[in-house]
C-alpha positions as CSV (number, residue, x, y, z in Angstrom):
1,X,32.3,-120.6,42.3
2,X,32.4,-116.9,41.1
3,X,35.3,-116.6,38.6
4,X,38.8,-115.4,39.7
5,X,40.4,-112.5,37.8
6,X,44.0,-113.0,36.3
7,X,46.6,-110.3,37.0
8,X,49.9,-109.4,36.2
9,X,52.6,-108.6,38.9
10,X,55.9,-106.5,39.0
11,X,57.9,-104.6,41.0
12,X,57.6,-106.8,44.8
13,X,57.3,-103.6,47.2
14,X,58.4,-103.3,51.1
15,X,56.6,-100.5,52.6
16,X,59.3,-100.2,55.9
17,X,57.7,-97.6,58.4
18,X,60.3,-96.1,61.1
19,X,60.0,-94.2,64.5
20,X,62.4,-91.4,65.4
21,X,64.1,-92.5,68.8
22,X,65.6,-89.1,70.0
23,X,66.6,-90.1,73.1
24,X,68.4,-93.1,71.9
25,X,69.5,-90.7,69.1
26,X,70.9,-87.9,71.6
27,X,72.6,-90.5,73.9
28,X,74.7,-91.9,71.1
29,X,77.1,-88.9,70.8
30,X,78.3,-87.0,68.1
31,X,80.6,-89.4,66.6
32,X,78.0,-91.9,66.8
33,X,75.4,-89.9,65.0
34,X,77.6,-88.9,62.0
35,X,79.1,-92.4,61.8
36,X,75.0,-93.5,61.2
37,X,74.3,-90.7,58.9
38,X,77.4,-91.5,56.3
39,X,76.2,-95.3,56.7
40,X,72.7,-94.6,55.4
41,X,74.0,-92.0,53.3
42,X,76.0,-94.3,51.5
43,X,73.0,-96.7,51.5
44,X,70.7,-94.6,49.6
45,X,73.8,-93.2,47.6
46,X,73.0,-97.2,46.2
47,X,70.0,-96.9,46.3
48,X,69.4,-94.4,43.9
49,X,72.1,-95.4,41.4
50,X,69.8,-98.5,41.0
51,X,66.7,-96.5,40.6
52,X,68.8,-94.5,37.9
53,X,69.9,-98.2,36.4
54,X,65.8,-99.2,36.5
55,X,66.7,-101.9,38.7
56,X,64.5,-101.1,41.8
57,X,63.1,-98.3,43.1
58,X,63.4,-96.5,46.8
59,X,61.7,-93.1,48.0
60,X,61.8,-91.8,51.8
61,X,59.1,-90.1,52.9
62,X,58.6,-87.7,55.8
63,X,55.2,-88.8,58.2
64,X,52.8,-86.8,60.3
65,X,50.9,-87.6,62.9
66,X,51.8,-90.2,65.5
67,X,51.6,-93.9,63.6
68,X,55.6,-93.4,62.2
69,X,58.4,-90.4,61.3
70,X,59.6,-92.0,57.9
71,X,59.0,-94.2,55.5
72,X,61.2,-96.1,53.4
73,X,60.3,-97.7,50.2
74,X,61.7,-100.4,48.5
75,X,60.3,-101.8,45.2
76,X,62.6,-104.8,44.1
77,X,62.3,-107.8,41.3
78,X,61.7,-110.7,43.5
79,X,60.7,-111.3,47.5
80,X,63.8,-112.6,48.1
81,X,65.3,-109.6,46.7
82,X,63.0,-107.7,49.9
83,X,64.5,-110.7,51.9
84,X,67.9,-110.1,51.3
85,X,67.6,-106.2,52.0
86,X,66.1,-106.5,55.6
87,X,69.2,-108.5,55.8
88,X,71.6,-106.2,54.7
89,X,69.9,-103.2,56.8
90,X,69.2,-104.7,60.3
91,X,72.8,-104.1,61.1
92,X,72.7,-100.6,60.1
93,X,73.2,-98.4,63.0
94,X,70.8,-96.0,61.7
95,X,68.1,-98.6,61.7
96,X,69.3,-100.4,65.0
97,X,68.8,-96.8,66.6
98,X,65.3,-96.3,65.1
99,X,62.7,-99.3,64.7
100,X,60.3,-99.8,62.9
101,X,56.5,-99.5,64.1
102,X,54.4,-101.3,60.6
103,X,55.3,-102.5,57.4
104,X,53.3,-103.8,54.5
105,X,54.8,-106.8,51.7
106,X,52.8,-106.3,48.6
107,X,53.2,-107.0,44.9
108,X,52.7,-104.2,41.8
109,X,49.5,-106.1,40.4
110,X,47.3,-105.2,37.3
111,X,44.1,-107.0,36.1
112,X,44.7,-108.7,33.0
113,X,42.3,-106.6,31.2
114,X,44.7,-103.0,31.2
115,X,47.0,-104.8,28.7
116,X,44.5,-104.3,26.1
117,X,45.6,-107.7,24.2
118,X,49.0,-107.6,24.9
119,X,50.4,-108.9,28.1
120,X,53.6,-109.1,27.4
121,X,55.6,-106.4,29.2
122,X,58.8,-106.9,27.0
123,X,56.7,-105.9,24.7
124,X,53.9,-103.3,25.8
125,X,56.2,-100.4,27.3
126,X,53.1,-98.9,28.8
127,X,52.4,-101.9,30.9
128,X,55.7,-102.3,31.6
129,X,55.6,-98.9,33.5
130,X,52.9,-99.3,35.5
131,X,54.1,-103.0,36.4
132,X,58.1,-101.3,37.1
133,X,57.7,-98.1,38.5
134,X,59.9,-95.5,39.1
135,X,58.4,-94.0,42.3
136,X,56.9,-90.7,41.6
137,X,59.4,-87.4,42.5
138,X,55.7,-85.6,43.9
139,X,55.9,-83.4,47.1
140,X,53.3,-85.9,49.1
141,X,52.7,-89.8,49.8
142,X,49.7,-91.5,51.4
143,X,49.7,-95.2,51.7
144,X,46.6,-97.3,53.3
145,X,45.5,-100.9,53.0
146,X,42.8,-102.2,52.0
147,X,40.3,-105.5,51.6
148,X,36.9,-106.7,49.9
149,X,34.5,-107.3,52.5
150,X,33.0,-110.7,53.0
151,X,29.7,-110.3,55.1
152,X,26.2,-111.8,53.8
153,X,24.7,-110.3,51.2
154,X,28.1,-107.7,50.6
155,X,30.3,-110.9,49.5
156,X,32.6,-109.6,46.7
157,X,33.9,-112.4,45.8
158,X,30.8,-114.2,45.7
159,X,29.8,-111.7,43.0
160,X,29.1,-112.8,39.1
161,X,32.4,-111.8,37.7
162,X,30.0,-109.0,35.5
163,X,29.1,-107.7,38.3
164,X,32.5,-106.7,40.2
165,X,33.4,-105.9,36.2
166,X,30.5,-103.5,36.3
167,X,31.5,-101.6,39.5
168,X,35.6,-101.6,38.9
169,X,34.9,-99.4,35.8
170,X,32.6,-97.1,38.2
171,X,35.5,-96.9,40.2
172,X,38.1,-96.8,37.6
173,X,36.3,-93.8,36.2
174,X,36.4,-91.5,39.0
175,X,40.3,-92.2,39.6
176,X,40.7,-91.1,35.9
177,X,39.3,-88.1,37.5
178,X,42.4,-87.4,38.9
179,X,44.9,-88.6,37.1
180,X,46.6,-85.3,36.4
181,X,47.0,-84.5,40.1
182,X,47.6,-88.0,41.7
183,X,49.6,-90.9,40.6
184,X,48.5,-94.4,42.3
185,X,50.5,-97.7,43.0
186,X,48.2,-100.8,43.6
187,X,49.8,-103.7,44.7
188,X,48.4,-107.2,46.0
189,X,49.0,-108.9,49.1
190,X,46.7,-112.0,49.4
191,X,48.3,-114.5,51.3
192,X,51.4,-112.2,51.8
193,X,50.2,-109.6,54.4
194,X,47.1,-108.9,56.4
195,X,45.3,-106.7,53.9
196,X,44.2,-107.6,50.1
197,X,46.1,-104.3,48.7
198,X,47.8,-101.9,49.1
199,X,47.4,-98.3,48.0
200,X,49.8,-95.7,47.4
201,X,48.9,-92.0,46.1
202,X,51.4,-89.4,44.8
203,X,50.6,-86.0,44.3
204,X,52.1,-82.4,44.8
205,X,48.8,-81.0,46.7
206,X,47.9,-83.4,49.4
207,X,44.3,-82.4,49.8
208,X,43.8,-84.4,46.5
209,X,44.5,-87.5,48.5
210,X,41.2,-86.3,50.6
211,X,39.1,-85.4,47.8
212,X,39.9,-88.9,45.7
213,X,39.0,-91.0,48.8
214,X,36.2,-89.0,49.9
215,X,34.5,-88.7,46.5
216,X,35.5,-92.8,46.0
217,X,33.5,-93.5,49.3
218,X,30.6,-92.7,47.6
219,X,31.2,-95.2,44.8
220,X,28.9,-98.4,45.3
221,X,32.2,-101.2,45.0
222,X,33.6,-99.1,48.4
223,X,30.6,-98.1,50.2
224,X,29.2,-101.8,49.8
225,X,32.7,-103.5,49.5
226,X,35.9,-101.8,50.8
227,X,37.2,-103.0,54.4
228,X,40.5,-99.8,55.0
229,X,43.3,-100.2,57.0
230,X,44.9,-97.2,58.6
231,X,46.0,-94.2,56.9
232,X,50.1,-93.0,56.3
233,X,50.1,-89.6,54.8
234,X,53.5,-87.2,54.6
235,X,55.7,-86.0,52.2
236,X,58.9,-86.5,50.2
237,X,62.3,-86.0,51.7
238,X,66.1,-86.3,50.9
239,X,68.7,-87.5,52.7
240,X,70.0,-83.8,53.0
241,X,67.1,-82.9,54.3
242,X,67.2,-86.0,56.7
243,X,70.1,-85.6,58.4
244,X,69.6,-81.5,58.9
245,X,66.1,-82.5,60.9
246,X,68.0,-85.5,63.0
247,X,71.1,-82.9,63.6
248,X,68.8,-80.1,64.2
249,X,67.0,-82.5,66.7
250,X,69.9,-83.0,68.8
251,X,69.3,-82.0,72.5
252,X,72.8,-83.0,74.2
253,X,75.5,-82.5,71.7
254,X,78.2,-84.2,74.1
């Protein structure tokens, strides 16, 4: 049996995708509306004082295309932590008015190997960052997720662990590429959702999430290996910003 890799995990992360309902959104009348917008309001008001504390981390995000309108990220300590927040937000209005199309459970994960002898995130500040993220303030986000194929020869995991080592620093290498212009969260989800990983890209020109795919496609651990899942791209947003669009949106103002 080939030899399994150790990792590290972090921040447990709830990728929460959401479509706009605007007729259910007109319908509800203007007292309605603002009574959902100061709800949410106040939520990510919380939110972001415990992003500011370091003890989670939330960004909403802005979609195009026709797969979802926003996405709401939630990186917390534990999955109960994620379990406990769907609690808390199914009786929003704002999410009882607009539900959610996909989501994706995943843990921050790191191969052993990045700690570069020390493991210890209590002790290694760098590691500790990329384990505990503070979601990056870029313009644009693109999520997707992804697995290792398993079909005949193009096994991964029935690969000497040299081998996959060999091809992960290929790999590695032409992210490095890029690391000025796009930040990435990896996070696993064996046995936790229906994709291996999940991949999230920041950056402030979103043509570098086409160029660092593209050029990665090429690379011989994704054009022999990598199974992708479907595609989120759009970009950052505030909760000013939020409720001018949905208010802006309105069609009946009775």
């Amino acid at each position: 049996m080939s030899e399994a890799p150790e990792t590290l995990e972090g921040w447990w992360i709830w990728h929460d995708f959401r479509r706009v309902d605007l007729d259910v959104w007109d319908r509800l009348g203007a007292g309605g509306r603002e009574a959902a917008l100061q709800s949410l309001g106040a939520r990510i008001r919380a939110f972001e004082a415990k992003n500011a504390r370091r003890e989670s981390s939330f960004g909403l995000y802005q979609l195009a295309g026709h797969k979802a309108d926003l996405l709401f990220m939630h990186l917390r300590p534990s999955l109960a932590d994620l379990v406990a927040l769907k609690a808390e937000l199914l009786p929003e209005p704002f999410f009882r008015i607009h539900p959610p199309v996909y989501s994706y459970i995943s843990v921050v994960e790191l191969s052993r190997y990045v700690a570069h002898g020390n493991p210890d995130p209590a002790t290694n500040p760098a590691l500790r960052e990329r384990l505990y993220p503070s979601l990056p303030e870029t313009t644009y986000v693109c999520f997707y997720p992804m697995s290792k194929r398993r079909q005949g020869d193009d096994n991964w995991y029935m690969l000497p662990r040299e081998e996959r080592v060999r091809m992960m620093r290929g790999h590695g290498g032409i992210g490095h590429q890029y690391h000025e212009r796009v930040t990435q969260i990896i996070s696993g989800s064996q046995g936790l959702d229906d994709w291996e990983w999940g991949v999230t890209l920041y950056a402030d020109d979103a043509i570098d999430f086409k160029k660092l795919v593209y050029e990665m496609r090429f690379d011989e651990a994704s054009a022999r290996f990598a199974e992708f899942g479907p595609f989120y791209v759009g970009r950052r947003i505030g909760f000013d910003s939020l409720s001018a669009w949905l208010l802006g949106s309105v069609t009946d103002a009775r």
